[in-house]
C-alpha positions in Angstrom: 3.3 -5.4 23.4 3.1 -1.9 21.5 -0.6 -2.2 19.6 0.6 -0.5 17.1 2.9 -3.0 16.3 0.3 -5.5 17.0 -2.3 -4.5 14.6 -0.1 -5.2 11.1 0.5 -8.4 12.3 -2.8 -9.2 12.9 -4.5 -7.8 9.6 -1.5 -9.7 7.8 -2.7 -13.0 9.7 -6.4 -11.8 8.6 -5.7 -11.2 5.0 -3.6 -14.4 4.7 -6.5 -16.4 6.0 -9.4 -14.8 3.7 -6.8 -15.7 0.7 -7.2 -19.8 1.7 -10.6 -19.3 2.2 -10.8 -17.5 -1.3 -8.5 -20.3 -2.4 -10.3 -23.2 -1.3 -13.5 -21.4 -2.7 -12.4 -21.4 -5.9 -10.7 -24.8 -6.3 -14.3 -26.1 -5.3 -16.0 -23.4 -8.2 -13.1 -25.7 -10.7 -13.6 -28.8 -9.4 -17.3 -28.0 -9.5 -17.1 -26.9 -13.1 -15.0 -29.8 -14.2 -17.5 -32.3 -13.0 -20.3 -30.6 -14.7 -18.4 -30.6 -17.9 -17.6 -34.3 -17.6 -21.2 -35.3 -17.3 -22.3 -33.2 -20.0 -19.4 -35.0 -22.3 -19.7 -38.0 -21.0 
């Protein structure tokens, strides 16, 4: 395999992951939020 093929795929691979991480991070910042907002409502 050519590496410079290689390397796009792989920083593709890398940049997709830190987005679900960044995703996941800040569904929990809502959900978080949400919660807070309830109990100060409720």
């Amino acid at each position: 395999m050519n590496p410079v093929e290689y390397k796009p795929a792989r920083r593709s691979q890398l940049r997709k992951f830190l987005a679900d991480v960044a995703v996941g991070v800040i569904a929990n910042l809502v959900v978080m939020a949400l919660i807070a907002a309830a109990h100060l409502v409720f």
